[in-house]
NUNULO-963854 format. One record per residue: x, y, z of N, C-alpha, C in turn; residue in one letter. Coordinates in Angstrom, 1 decimal. Example, Ala and Ser with C-alpha at 12.3 -4.5 7.8 and 13.67 -1.06 7.14 Angstrom:
BEGIN
+--------+--------+--------+--------+--------+--------+--------+--------+--------+---+
!   n_px !   n_py !   n_pz !  ca_px !  ca_py !  ca_pz !   c_px !   c_py !   c_pz ! r !
+--------+--------+--------+--------+--------+--------+--------+--------+--------+---+
!   13.2 !   -5.7 !    7.8 !   12.3 !   -4.5 !    7.8 !   13.2 !   -3.3 !    7.8 ! A !
!   12.8 !   -2.2 !    7.1 !   13.7 !   -1.1 !    7.1 !   12.9 !    0.0 !    7.9 ! S !
+--------+--------+--------+--------+--------+--------+--------+--------+--------+---+
# end
This chain:
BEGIN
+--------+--------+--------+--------+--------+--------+--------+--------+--------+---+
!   n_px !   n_py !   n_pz !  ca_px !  ca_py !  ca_pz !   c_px !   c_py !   c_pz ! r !
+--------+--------+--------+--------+--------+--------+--------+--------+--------+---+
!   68.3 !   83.8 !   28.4 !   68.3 !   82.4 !   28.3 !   68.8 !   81.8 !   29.6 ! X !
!   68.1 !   80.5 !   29.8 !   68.3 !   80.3 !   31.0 !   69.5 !   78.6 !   30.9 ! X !
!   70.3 !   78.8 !   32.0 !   71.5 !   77.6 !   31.6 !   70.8 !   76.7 !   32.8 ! X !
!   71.5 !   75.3 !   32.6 !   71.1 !   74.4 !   33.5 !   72.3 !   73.6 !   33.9 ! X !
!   72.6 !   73.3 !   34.6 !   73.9 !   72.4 !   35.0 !   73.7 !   71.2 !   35.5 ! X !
!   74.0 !   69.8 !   34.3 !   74.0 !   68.6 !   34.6 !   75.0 !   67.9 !   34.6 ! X !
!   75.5 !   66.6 !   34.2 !   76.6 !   65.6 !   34.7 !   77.5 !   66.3 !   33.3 ! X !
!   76.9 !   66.5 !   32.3 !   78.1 !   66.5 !   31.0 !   78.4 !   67.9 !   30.5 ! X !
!   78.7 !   69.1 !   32.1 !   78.2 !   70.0 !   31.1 !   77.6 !   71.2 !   31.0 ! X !
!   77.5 !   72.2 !   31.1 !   76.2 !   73.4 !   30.1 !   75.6 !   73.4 !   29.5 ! X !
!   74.0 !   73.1 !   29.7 !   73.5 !   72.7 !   28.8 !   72.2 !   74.1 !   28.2 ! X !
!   71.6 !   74.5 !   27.7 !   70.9 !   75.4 !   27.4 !   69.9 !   75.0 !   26.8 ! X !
!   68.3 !   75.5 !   27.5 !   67.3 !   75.0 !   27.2 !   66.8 !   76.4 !   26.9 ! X !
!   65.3 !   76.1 !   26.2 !   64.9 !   77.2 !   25.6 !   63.3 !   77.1 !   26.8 ! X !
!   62.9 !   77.7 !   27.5 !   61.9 !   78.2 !   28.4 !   60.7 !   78.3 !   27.8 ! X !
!   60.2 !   78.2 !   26.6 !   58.9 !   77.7 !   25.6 !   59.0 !   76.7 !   24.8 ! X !
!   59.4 !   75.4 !   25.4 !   59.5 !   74.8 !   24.4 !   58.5 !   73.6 !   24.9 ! X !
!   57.6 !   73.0 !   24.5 !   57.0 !   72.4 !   24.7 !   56.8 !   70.7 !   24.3 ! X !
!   57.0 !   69.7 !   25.0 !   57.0 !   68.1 !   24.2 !   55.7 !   67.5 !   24.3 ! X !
!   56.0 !   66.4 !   23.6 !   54.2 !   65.6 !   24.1 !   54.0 !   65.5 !   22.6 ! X !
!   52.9 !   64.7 !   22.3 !   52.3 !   64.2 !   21.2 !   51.1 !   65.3 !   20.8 ! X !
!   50.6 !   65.3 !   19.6 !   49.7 !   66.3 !   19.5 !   48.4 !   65.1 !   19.6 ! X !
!   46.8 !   65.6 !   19.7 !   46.0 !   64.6 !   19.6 !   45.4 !   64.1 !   18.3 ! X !
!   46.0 !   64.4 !   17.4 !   45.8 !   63.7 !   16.2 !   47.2 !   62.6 !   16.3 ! X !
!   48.4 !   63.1 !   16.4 !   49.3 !   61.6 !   16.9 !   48.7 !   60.6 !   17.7 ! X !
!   48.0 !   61.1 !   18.3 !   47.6 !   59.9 !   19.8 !   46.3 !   59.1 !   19.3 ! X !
!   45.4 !   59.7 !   18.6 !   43.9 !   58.9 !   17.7 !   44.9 !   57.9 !   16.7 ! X !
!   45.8 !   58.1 !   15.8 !   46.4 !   57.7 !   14.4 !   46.2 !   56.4 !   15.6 ! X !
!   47.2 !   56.7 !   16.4 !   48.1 !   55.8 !   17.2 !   47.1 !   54.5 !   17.5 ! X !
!   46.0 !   54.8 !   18.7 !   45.1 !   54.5 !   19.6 !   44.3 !   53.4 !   18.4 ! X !
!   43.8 !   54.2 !   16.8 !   43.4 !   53.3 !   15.8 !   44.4 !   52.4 !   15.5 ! X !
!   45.4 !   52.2 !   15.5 !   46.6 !   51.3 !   14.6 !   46.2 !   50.5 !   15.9 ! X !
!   46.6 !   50.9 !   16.9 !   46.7 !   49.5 !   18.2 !   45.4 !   48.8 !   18.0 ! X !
!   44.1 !   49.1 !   17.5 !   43.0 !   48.7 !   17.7 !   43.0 !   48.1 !   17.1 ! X !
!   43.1 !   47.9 !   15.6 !   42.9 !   47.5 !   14.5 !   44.1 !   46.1 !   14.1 ! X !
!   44.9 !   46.0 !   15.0 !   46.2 !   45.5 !   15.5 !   45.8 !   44.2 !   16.5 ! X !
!   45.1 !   44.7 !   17.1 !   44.7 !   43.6 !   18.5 !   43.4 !   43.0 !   17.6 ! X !
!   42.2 !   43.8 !   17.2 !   41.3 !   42.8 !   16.2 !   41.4 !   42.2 !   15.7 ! X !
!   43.0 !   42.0 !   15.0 !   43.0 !   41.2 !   13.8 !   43.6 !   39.6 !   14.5 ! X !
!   44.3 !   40.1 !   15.9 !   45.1 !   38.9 !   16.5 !   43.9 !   37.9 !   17.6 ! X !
!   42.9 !   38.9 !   17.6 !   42.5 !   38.0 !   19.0 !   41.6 !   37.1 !   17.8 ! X !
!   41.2 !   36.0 !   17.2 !   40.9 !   35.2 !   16.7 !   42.3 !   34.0 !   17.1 ! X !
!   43.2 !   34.4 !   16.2 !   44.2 !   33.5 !   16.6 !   44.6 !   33.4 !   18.3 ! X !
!   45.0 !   34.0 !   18.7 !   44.9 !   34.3 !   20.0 !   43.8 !   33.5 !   21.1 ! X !
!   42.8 !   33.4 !   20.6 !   41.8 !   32.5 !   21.3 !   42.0 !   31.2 !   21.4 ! X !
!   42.2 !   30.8 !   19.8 !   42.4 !   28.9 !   19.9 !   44.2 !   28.5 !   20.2 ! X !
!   44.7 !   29.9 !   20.6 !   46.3 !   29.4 !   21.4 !   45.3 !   29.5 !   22.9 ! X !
!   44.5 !   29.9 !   23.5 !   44.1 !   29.2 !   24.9 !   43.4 !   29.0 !   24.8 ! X !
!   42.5 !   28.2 !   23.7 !   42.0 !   27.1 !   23.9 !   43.0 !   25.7 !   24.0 ! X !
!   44.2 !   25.9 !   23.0 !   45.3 !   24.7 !   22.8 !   46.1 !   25.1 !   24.3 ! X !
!   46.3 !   25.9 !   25.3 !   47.0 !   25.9 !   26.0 !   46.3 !   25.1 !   27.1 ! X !
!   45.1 !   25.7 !   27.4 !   44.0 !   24.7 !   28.5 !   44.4 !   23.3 !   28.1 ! X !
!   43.9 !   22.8 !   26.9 !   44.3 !   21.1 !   26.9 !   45.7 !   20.7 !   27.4 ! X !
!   46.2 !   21.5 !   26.9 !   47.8 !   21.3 !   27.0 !   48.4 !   21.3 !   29.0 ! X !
!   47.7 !   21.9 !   29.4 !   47.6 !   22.3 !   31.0 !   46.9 !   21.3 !   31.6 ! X !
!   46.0 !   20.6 !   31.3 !   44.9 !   19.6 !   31.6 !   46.0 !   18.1 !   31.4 ! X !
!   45.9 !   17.8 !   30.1 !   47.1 !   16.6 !   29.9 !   48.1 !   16.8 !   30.5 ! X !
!   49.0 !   18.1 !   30.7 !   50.0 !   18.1 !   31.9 !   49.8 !   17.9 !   33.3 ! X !
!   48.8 !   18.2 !   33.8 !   48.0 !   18.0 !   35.0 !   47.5 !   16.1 !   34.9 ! X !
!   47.4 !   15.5 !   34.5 !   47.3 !   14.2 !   34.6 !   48.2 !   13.4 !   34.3 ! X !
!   48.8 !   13.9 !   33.5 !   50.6 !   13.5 !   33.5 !   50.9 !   13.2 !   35.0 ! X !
!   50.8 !   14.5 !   35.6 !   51.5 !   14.3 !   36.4 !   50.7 !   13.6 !   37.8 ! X !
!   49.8 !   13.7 !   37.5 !   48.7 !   12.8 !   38.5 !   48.9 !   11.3 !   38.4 ! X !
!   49.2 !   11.0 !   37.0 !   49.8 !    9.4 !   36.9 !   51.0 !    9.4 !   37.5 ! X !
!   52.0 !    9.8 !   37.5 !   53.3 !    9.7 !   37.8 !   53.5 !   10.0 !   39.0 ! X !
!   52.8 !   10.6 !   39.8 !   52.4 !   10.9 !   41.3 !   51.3 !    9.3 !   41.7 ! X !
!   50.8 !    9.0 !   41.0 !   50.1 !    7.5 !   41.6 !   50.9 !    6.5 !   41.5 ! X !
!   51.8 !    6.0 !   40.4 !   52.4 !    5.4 !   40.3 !   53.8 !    5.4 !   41.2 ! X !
!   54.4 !    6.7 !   41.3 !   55.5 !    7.1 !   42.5 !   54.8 !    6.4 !   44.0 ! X !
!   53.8 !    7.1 !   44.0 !   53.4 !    6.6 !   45.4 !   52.7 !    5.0 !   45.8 ! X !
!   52.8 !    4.2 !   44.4 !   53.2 !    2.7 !   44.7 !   53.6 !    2.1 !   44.9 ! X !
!   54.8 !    2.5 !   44.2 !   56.7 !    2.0 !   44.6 !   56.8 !    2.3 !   46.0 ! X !
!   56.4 !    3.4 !   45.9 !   56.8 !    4.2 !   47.6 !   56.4 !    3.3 !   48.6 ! X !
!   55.2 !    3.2 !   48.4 !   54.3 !    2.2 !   49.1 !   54.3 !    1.0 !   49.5 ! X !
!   54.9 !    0.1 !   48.2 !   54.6 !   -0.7 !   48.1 !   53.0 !   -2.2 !   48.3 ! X !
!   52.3 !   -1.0 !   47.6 !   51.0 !   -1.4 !   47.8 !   50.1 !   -0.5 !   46.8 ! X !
!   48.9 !   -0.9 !   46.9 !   48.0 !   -0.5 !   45.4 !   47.6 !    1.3 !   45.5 ! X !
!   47.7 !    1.4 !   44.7 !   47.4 !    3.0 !   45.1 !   46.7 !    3.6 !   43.7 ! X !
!   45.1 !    4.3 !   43.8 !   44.5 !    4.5 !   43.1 !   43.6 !    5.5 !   42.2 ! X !
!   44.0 !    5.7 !   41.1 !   43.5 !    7.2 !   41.1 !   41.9 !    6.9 !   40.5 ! X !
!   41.2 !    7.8 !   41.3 !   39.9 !    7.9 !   41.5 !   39.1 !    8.7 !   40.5 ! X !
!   38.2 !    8.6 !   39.7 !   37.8 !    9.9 !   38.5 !   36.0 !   10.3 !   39.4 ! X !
!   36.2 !   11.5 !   39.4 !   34.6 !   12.3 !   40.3 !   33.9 !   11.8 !   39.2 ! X !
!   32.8 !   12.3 !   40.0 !   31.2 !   11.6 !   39.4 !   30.8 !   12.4 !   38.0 ! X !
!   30.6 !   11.3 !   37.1 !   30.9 !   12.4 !   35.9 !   31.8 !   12.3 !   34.7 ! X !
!   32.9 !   11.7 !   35.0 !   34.0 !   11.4 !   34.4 !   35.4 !   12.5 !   35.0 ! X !
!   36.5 !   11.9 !   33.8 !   37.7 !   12.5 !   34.1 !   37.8 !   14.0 !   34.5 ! X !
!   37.0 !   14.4 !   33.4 !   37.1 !   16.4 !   33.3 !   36.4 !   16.6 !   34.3 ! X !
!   35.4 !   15.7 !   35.4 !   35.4 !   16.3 !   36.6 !   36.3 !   16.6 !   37.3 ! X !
!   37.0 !   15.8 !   37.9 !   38.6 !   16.0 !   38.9 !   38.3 !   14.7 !   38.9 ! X !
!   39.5 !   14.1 !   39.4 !   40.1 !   13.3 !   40.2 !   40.6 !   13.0 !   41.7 ! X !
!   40.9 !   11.8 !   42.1 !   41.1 !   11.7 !   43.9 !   42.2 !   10.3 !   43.5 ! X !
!   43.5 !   11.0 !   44.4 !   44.4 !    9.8 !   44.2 !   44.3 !    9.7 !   45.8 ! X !
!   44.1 !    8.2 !   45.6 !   43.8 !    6.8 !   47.0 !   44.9 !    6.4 !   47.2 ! X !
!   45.0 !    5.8 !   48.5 !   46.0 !    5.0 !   49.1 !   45.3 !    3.8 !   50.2 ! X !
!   44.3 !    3.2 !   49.7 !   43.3 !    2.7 !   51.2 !   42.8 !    3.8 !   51.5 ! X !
!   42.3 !    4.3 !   52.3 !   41.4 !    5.1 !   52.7 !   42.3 !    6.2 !   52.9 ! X !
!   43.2 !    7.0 !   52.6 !   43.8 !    7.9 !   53.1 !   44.1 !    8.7 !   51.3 ! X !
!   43.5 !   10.1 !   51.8 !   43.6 !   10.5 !   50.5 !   44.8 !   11.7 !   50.0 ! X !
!   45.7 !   11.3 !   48.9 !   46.9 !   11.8 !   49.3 !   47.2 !   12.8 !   47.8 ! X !
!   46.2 !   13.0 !   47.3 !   45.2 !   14.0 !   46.3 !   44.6 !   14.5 !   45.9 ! X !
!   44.3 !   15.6 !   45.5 !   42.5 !   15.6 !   44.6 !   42.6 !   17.0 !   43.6 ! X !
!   41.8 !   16.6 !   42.5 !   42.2 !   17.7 !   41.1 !   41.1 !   18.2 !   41.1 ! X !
!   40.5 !   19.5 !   40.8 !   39.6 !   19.9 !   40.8 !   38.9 !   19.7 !   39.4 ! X !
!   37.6 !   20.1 !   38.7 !   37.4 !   20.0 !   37.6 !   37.9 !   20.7 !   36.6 ! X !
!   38.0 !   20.4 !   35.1 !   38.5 !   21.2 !   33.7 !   37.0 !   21.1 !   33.0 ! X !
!   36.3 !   22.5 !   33.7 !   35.1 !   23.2 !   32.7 !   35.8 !   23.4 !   31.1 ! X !
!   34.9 !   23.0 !   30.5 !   34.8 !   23.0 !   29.1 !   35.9 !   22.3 !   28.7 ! X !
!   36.5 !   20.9 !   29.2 !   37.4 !   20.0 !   28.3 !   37.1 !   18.6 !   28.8 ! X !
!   37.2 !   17.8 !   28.0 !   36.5 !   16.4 !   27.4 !   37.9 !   15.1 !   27.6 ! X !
!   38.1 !   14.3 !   28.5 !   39.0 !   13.4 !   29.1 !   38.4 !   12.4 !   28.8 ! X !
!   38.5 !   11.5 !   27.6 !   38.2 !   10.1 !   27.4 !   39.5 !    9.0 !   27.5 ! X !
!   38.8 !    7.7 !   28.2 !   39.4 !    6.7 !   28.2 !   40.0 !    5.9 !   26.9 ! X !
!   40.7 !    5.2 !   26.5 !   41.2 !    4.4 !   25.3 !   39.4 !    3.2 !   25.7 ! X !
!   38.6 !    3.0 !   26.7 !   38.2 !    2.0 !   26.5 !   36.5 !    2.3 !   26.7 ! X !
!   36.5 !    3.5 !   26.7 !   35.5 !    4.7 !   26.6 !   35.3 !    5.3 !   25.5 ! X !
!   33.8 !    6.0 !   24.9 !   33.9 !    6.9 !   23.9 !   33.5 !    7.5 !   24.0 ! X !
!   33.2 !    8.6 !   25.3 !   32.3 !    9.5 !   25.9 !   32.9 !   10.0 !   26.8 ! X !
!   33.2 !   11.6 !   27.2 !   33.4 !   11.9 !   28.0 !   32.9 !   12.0 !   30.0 ! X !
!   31.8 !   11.1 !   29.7 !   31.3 !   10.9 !   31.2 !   31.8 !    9.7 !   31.7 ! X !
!   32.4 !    8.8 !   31.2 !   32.3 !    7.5 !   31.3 !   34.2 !    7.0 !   31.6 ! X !
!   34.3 !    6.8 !   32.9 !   35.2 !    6.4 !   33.8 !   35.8 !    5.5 !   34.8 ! X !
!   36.8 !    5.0 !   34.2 !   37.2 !    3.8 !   35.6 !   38.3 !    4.2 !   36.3 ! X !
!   38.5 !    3.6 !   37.5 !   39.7 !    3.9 !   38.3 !   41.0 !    3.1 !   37.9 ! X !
!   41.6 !    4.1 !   37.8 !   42.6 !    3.2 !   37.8 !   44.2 !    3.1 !   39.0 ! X !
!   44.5 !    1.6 !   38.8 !   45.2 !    1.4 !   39.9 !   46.8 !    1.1 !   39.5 ! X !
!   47.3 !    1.4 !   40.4 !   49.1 !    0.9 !   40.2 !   49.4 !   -0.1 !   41.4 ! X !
!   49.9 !   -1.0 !   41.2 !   50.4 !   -2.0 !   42.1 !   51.5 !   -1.6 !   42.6 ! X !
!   51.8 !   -2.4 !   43.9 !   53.4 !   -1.7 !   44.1 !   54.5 !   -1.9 !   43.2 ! X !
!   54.6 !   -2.3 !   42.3 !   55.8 !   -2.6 !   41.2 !   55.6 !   -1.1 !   40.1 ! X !
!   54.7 !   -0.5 !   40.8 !   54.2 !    0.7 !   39.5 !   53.6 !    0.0 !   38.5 ! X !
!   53.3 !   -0.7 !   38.2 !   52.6 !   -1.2 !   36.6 !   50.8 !   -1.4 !   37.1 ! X !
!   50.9 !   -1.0 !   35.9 !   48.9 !   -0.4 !   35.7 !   48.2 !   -1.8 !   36.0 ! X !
!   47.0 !   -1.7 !   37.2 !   46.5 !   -3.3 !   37.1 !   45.5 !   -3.3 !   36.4 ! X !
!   44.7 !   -1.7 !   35.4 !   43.4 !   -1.9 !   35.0 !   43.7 !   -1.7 !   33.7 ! X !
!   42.4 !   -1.6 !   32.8 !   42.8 !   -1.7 !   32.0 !   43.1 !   -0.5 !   30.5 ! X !
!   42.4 !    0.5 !   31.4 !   42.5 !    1.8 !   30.4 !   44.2 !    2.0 !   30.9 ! X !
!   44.7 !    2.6 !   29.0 !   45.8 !    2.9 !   28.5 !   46.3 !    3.9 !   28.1 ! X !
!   45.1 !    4.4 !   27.9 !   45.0 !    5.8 !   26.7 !   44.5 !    6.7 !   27.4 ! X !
!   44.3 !    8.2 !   27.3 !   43.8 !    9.3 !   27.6 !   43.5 !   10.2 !   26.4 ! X !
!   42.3 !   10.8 !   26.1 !   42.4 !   11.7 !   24.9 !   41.3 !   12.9 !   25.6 ! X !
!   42.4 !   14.5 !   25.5 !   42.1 !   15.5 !   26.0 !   41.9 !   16.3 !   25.0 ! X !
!   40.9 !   17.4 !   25.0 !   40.5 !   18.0 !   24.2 !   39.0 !   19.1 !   24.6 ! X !
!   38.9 !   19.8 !   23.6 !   37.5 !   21.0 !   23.9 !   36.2 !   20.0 !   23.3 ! X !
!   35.2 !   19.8 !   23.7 !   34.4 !   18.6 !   23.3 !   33.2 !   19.6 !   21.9 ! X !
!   33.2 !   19.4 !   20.8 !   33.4 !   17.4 !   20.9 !   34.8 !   17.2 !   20.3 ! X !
!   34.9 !   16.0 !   20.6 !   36.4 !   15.4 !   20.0 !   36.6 !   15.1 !   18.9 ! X !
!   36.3 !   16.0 !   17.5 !   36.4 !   15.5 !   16.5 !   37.6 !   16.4 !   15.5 ! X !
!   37.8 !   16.0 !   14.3 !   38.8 !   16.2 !   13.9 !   38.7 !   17.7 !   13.2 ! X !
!   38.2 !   18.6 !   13.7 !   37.7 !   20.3 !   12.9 !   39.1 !   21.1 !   13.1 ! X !
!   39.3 !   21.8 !   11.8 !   40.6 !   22.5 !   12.3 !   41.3 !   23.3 !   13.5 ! X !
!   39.9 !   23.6 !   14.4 !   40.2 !   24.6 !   15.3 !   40.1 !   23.7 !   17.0 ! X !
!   39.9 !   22.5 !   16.8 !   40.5 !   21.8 !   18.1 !   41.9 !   21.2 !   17.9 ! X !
!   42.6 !   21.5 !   18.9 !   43.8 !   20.9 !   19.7 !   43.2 !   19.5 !   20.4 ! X !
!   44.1 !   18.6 !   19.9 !   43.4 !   17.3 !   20.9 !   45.1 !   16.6 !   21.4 ! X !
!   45.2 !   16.1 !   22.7 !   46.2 !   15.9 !   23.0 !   46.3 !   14.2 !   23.7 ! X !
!   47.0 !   13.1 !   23.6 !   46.7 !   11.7 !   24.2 !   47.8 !   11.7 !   25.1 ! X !
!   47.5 !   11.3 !   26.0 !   48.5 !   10.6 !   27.3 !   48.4 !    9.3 !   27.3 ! X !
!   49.5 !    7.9 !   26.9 !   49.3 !    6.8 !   27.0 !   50.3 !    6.6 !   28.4 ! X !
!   50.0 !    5.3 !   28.3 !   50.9 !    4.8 !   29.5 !   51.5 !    3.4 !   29.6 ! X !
!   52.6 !    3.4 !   29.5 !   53.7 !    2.5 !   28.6 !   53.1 !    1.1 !   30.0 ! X !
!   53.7 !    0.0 !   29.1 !   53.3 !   -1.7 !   29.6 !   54.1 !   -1.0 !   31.4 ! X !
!   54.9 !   -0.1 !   31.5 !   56.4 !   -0.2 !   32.7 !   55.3 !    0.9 !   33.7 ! X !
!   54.2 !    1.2 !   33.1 !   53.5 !    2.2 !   34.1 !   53.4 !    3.8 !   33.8 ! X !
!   54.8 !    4.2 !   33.1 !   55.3 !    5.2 !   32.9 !   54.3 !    6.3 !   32.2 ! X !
!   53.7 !    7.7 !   32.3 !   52.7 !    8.3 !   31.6 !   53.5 !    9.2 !   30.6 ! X !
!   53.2 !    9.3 !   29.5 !   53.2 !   10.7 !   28.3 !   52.5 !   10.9 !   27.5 ! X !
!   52.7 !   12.4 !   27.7 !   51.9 !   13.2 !   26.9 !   52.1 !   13.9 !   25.1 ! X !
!   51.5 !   13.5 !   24.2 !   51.6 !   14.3 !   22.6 !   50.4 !   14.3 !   22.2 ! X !
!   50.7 !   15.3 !   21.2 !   49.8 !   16.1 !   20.4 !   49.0 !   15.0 !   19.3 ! X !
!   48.2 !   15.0 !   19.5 !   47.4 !   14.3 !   18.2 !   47.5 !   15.0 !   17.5 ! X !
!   47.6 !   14.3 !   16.1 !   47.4 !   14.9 !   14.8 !   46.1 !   15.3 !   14.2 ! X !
!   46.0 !   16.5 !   13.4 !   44.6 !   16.7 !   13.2 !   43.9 !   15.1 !   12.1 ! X !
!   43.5 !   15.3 !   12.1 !   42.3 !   13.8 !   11.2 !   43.2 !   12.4 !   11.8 ! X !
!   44.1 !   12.5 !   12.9 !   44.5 !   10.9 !   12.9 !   43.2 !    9.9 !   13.7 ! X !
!   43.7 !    8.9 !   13.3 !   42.8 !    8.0 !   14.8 !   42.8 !    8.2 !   16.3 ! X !
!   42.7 !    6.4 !   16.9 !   42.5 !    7.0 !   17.9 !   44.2 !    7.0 !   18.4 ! X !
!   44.3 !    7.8 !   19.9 !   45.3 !    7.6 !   20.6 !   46.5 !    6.2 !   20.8 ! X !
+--------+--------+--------+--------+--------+--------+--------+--------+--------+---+
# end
């Protein structure tokens, strides 16, 4: 018998002993994980589909609050721009001719205006130097298109308070509008 010397000791191992899984442990196994992840990825899918909107409306969150910042800053008009197309194209925030942003597109999500009811359909909107909105869209409603009230869309509104200020919540499933 052969001895081995570690931190705690004499320890005595046996020279045939062999570890490891047999391959019927490893198939049981391999099926349970399978059978395990099939049942999740359904759910799993409409958590990133709700995460995308959720990333999108955060993303213009902060694109307002970065236009409106850089009015004050400014003290002069400063404008966020929506690409050809509408919102879920990208965006371009203005200052006069000097461009001091730009958002790329959100493939497969639907950005309507409060004064729109189509996702192609877009106006610019501007902040004065005092930060308060000079146009007239208020609202934002993000979502997987179409925008209707089916259990498996996530739809999310960004308004923007009388003071300029942007936020973001969750619409409720069957509510109105934003």
């Amino acid at each position: 018998m052969q001895k081995q010397i570690t931190f705690s000791g004499w320890v005595t191992r046996k020279p045939n002993t062999v570890s490891g899984f047999t391959l019927m442990e490893l198939l049981v196994t391999i099926t349970i994980v399978g059978i395990l992840a099939a049942a999740a990825a359904p759910s799993f899918s409409s958590f990133i589909a709700s995460q995308r909107v959720k990333t999108a409306s955060f993303d213009l969150v902060a694109a307002l609050t970065q236009t409106r910042s850089e009015a004050i800053k400014r003290n002069a008009d400063v404008s966020m721009v929506p690409a050809g197309g509408g919102w879920a194209n990208g965006w371009t925030i203005v200052s006069g001719t000097t461009i001091l942003r730009s958002q790329n597109a959100y493939v497969g999500r639907c950005i309507t205006e409060s004064t729109s009811a189509d996702c192609t359909t877009a106006n610019t909107l501007t902040f004065g130097g005092n930060g308060r909105l000079k146009t007239t869209a208020t609202a934002f409603t993000i979502g997987n298109p179409p925008l209707t009230a089916v259990a498996d869309n996530v739809t999310r509104c960004i308004n923007i308070s009388l003071s300029g200020q942007a936020g973001s919540k969750l619409k409720g499933k069957g509510a109105g509008a934003c």
